[in-house]
N, C-alpha and C positions, 0 to 999 in steps of 0.2 A: 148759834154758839160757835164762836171761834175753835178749831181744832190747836191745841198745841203740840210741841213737838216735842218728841219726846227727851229728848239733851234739857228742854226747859225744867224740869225737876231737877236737872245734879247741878246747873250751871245758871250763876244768876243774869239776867238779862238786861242792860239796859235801856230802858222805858222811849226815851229820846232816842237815841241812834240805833236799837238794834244789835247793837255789838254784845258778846258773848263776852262774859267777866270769868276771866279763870281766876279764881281767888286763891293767895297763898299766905298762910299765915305765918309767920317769923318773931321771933324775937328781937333781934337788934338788926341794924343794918350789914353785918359781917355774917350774917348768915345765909347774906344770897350769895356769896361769894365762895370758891374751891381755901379752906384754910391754912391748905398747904402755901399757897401763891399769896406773893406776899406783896406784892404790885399795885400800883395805884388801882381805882376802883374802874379807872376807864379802860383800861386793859386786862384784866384780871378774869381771870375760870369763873365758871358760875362753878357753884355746887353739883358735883354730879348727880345726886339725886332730884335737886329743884329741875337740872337740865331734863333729865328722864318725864318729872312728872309736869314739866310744860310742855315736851312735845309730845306726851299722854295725849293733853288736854287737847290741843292742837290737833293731832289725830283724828279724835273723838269729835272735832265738831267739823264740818261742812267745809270746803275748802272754800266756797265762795262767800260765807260768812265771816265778816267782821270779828278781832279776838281785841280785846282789853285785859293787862296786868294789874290786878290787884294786890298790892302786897298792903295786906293786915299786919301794922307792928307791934309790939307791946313795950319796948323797955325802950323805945329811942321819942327823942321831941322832934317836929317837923322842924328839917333845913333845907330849905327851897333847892340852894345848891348842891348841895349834896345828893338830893333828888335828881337834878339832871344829871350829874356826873356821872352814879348809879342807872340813872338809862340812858347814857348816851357808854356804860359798858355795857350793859346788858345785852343793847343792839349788834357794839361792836363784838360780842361774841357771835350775836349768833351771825351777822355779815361773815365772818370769818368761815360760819361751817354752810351758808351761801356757796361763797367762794369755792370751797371745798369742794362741795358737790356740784357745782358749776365746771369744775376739771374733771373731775370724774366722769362726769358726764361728757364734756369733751372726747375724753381719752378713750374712754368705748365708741367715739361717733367716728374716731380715728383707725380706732383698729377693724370696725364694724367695716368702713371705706378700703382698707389693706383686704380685708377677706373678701368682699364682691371683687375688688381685683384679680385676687389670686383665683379666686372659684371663676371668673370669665377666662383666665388664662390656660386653665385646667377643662375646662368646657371648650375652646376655640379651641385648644391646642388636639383636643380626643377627636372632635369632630372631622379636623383638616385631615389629622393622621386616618382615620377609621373610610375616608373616602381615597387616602391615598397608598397605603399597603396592602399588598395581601396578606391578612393575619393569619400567623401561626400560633402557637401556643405561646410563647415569649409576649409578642405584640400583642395581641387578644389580652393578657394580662396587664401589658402597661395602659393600651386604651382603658380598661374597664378601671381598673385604679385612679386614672384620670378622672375618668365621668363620676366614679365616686366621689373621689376628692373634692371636686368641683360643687359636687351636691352638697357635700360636707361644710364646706368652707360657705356656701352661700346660706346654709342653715345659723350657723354660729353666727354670721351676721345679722339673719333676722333677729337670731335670740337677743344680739347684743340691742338693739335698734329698738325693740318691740317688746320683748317680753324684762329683760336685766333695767334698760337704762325706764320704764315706766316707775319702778318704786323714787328714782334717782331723782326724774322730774316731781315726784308728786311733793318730794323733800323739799325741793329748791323753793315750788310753790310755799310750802307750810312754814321755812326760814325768812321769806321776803315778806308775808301775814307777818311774822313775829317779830321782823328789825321794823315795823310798820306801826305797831301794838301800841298803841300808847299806854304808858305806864302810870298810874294811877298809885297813892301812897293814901291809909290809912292808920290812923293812931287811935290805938287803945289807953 
């Protein structure tokens, strides 16, 4: 007997491919959209709450697994066009918080690059000094300030590198799954 897994109970599965259906159920087609934003549908906010509980979903399932959108409607009749318009915004939202985290992530691999600078400058600089004065109390204090700094500064880079910028990448992964998704329409 097959073992299943456990996400198989909340999340339906398709049979053929594999891919995870995250099903959302809605009323009309202006309910996957922010109602404030009044903007064609290819441009336009999702729902902050649909955005929340897709990238729940997302989360929750495997990042090397396959995700499909299902939107369950009730009060609208299928228009083919409309359909892609509606996923070719969906995607371009979430490309957009890609992108986002795609700088961000930059911008910590920049400043991460600025502090191994600074903390080698702060290291070379203690060590030349600490072989070439005789320390008093003044100098003794600026070397050891160095060597910390230096320590310091090369910490705050691992953080940035290794511990800050891993939640950043796992995003980017789970945004590139979802501009990926294909988006799949049912009527009730």
């Amino acid at each position: 007997m097959k073992r299943k897994n456990y996400l198989d109970q909340f999340y339906t599965v398709d049979e053929e491919s594999g891919d995870y259906i995250i099903e959302i159920a809605i009323q009309e087609y202006d309910d996957i959209f922010n109602n404030w934003d009044s903007s064609v549908y290819n441009i336009r906010d999702l729902d902050s709450s649909l955005k929340a509980f897709i990238e729940e979903c997302s989360r929750d399932i495997d990042i090397n697994k396959k995700i499909s959108l299902r939107f369950n409607i009730r009060k609208e009749t299928k228009d083919p066009e409309l359909e892609k318009t509606i996923s070719n915004g969906i995607r371009n939202f979430f490309e957009y918080y890609w992108y986002i985290t795609k700088r961000r992530l930059r911008e910590r691999n920049k400043k991460a690059i600025m502090f191994i600078c600074v903390s080698s400058l702060f290291t070379i600089t203690s060590f030349l000094l600490k072989n070439d004065i005789d320390p008093k109390l003044f100098q003794h204090f600026i070397l050891e300030s160095l060597t910390v700094g230096g320590w310091i500064f090369m910490w705050e880079a691992f953080s940035y590198l290794f511990i800050q910028s891993n939640d950043e990448r796992k995003k980017k992964k789970e945004y590139k799954r979802l501009i990926k998704a294909p988006m799949l329409f049912r009527y009730k």
